[in-house]
N, CA, C and O atoms as CSV, one atom per row, in Angstrom:
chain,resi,resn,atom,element,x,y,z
A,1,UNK,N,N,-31.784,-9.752,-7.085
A,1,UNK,CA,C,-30.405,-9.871,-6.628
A,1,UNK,C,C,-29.440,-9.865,-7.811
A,1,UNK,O,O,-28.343,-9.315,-7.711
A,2,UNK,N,N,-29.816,-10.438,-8.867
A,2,UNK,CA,C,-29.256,-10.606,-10.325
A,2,UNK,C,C,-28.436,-9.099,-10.778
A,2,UNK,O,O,-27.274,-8.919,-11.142
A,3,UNK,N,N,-29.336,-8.337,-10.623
A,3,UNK,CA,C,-29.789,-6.751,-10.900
A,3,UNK,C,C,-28.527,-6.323,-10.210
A,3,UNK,O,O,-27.507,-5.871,-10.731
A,4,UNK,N,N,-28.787,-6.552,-8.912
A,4,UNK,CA,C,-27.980,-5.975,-7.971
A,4,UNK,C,C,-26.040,-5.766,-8.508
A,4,UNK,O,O,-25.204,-4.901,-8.768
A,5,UNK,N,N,-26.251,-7.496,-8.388
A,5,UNK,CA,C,-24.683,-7.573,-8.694
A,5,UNK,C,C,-24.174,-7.523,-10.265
A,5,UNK,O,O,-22.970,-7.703,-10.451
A,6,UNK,N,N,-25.203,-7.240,-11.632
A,6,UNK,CA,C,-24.999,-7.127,-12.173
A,6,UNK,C,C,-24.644,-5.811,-12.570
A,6,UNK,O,O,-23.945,-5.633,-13.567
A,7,UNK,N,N,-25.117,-4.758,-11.788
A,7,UNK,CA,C,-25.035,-3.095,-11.810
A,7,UNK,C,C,-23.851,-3.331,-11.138
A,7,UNK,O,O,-22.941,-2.825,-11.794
A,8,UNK,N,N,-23.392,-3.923,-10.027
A,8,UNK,CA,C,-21.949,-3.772,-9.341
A,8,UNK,C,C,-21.030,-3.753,-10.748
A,8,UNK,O,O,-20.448,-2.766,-11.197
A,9,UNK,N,N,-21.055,-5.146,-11.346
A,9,UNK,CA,C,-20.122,-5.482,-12.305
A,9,UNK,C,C,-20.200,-4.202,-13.058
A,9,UNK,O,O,-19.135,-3.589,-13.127
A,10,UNK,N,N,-21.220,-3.678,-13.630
A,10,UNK,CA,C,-21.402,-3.119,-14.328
A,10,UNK,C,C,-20.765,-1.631,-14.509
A,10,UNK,O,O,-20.131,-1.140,-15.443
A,11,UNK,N,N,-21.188,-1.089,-13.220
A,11,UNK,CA,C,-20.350,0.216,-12.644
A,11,UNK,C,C,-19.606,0.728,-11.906
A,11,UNK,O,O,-18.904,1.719,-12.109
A,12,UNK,N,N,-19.741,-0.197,-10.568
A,12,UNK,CA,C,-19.059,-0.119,-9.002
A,12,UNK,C,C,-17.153,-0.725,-9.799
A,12,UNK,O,O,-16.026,-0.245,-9.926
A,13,UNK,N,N,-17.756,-1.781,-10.058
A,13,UNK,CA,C,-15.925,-2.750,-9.729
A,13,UNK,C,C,-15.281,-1.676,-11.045
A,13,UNK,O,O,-14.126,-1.344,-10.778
A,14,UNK,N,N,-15.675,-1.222,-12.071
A,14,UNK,CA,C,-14.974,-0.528,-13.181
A,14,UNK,C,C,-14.470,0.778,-12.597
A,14,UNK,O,O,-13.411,1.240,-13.020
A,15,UNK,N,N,-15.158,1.404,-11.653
A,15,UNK,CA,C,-14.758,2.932,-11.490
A,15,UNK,C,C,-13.599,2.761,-10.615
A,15,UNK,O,O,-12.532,3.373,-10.652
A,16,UNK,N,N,-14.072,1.596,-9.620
A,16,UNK,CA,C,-12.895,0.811,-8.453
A,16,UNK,C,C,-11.810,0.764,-8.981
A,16,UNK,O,O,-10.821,1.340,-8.529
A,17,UNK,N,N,-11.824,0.081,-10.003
A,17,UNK,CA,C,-10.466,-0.387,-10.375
A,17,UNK,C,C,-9.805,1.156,-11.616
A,17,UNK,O,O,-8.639,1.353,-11.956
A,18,UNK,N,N,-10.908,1.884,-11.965
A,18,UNK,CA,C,-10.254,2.942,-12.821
A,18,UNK,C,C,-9.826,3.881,-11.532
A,18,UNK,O,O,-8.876,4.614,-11.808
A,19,UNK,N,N,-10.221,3.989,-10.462
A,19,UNK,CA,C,-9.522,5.003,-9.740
A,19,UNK,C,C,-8.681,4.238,-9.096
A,19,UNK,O,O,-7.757,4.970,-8.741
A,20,UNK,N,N,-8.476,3.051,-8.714
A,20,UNK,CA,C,-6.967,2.270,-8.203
A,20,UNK,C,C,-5.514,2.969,-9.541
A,20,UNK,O,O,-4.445,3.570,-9.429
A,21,UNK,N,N,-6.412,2.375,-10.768
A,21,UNK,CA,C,-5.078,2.363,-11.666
A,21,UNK,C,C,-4.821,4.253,-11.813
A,21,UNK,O,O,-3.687,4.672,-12.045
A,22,UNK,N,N,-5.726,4.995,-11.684
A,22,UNK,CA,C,-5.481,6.157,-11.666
A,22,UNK,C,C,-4.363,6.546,-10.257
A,22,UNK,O,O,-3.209,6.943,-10.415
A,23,UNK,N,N,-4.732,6.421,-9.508
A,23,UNK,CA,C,-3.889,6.530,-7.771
A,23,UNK,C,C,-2.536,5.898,-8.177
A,23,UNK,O,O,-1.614,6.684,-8.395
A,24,UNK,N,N,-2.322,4.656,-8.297
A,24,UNK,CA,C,-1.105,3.823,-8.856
A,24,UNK,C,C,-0.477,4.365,-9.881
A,24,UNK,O,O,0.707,4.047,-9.989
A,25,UNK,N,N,-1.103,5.403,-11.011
A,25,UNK,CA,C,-0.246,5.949,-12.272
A,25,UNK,C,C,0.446,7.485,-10.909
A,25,UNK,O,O,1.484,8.131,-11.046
A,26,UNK,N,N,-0.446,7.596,-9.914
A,26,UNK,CA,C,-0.157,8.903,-9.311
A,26,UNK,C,C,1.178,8.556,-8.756
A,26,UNK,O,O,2.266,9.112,-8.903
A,27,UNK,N,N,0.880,7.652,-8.178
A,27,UNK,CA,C,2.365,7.151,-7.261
A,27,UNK,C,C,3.244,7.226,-8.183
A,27,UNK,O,O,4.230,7.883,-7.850
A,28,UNK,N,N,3.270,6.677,-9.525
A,28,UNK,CA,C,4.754,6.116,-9.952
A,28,UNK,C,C,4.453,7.552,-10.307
A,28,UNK,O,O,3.624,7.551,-9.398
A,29,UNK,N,N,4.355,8.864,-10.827
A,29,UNK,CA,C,4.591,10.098,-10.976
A,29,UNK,C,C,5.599,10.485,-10.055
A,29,UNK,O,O,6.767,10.848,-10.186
A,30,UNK,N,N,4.951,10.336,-9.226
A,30,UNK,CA,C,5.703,10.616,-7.819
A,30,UNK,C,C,7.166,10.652,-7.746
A,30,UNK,O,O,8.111,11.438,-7.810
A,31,UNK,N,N,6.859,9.290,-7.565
A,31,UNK,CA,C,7.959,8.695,-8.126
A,31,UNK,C,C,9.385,8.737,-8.284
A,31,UNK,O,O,10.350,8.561,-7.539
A,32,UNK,N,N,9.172,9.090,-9.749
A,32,UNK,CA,C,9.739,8.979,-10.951
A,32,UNK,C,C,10.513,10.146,-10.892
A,32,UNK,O,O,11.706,10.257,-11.177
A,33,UNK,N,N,9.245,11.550,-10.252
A,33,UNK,CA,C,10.187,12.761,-10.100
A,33,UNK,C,C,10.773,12.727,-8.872
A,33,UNK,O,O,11.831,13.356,-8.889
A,34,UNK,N,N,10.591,12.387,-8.121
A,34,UNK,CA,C,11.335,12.631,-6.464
A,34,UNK,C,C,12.785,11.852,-7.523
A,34,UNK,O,O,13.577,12.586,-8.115
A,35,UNK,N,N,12.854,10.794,-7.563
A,35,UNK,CA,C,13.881,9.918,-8.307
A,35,UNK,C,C,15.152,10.926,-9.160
A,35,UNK,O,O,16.361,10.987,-8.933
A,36,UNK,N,N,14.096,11.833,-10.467
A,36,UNK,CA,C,14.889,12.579,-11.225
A,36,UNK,C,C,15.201,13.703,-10.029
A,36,UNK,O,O,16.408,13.785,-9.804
A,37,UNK,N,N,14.591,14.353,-9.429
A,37,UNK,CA,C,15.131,15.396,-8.448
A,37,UNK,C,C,16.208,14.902,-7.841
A,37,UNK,O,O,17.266,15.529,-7.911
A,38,UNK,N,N,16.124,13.650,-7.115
A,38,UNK,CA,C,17.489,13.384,-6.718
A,38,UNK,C,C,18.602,13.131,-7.402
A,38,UNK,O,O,19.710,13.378,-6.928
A,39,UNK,N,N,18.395,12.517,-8.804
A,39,UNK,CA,C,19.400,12.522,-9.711
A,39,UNK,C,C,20.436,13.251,-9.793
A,39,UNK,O,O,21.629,13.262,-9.488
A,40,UNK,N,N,19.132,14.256,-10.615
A,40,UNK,CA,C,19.430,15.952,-11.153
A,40,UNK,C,C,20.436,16.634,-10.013
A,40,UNK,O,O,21.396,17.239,-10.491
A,41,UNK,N,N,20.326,16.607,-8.554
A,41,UNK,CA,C,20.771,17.557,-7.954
A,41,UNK,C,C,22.327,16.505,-7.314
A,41,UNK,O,O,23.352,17.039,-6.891
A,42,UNK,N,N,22.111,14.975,-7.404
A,42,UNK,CA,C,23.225,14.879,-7.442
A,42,UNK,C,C,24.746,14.965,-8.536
A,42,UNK,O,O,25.956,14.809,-8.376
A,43,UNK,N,N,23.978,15.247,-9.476
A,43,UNK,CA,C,24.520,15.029,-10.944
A,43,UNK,C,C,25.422,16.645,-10.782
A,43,UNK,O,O,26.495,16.987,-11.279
A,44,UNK,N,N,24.637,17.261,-10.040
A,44,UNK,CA,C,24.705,19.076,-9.669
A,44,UNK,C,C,26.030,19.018,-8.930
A,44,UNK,O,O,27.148,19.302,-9.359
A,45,UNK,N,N,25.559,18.463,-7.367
A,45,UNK,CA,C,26.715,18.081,-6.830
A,45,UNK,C,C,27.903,17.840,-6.997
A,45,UNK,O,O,28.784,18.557,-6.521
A,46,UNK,N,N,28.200,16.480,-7.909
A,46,UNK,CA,C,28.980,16.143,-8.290
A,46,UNK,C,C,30.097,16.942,-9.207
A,46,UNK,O,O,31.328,16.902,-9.209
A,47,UNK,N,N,29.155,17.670,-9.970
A,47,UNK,CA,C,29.958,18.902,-11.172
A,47,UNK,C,C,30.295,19.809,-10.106
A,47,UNK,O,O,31.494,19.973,-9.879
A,48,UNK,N,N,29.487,20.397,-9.446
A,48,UNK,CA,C,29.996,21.618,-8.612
A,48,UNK,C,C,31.487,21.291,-7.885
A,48,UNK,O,O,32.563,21.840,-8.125
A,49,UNK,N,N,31.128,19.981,-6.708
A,49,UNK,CA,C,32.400,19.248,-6.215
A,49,UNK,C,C,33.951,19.231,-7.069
A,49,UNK,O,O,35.121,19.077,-6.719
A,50,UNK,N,N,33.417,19.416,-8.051
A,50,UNK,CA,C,34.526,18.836,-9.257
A,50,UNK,C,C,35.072,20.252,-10.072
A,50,UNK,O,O,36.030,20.506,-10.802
A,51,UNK,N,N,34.157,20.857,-9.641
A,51,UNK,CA,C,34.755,21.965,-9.836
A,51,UNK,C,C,35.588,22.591,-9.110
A,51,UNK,O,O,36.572,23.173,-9.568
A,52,UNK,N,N,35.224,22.527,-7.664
A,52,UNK,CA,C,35.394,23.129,-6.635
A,52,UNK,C,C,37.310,22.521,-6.675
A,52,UNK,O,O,38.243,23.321,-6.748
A,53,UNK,N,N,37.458,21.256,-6.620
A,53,UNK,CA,C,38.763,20.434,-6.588
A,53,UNK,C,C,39.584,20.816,-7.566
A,53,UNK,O,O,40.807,20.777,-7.428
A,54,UNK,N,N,38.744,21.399,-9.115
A,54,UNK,CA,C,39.780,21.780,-9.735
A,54,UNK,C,C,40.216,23.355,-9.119
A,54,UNK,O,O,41.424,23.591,-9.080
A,55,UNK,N,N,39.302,24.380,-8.663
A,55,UNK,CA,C,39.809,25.208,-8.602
A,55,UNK,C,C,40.666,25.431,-7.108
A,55,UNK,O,O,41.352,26.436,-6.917
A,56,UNK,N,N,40.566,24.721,-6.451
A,56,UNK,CA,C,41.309,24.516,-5.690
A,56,UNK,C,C,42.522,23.952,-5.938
A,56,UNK,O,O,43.346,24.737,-5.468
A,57,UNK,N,N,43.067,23.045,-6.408
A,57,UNK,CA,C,44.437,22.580,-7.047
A,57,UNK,C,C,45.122,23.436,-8.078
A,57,UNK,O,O,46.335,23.350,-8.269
A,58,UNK,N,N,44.050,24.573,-8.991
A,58,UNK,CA,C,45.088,25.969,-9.600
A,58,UNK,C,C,45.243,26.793,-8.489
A,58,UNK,O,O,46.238,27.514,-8.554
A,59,UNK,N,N,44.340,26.938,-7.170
A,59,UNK,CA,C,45.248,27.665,-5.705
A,59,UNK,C,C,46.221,27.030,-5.600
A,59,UNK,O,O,47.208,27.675,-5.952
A,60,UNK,N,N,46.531,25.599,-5.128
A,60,UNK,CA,C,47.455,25.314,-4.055
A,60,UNK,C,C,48.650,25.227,-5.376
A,60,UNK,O,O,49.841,25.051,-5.122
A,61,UNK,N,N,48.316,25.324,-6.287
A,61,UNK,CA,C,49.790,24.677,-7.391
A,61,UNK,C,C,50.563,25.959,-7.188
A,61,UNK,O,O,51.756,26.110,-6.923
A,62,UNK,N,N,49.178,27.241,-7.457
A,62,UNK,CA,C,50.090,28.568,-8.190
A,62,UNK,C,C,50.875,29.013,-6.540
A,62,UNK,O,O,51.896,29.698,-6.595
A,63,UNK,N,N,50.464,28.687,-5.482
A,63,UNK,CA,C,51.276,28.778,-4.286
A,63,UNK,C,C,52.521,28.304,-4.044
A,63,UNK,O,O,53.048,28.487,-2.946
């Protein structure tokens, strides 16, 4: 029985826990980019918007 749970310790709980922390580094990947994608494209937004207002106010002025 010694054997038994000493091979667990030995190989089972290490790979367990190396493929948890592997899965868990996956997530925050994930993450991190869904996160910057939304950033990025509001950051996009925002410039485009801002553009859009300026060129709209050299229409309505030169009118």
């Amino acid at each position: 029985m010694q054997v038994a749970s000493s091979l667990s310790f030995k190989y089972i709980l290490p790979k367990y826990i190396r493929n948890n922390v592997n899965e868990f580094e996956n997530l925050q990947i994930e993450f991190f980019s869904l996160w910057g994608i939304w950033i990025t494209s509001s950051v996009y937004w925002l410039h485009e918007s801002a553009e859009l207002q300026v060129l709209f106010s050299c229409f309505s002025g030169s009118l």
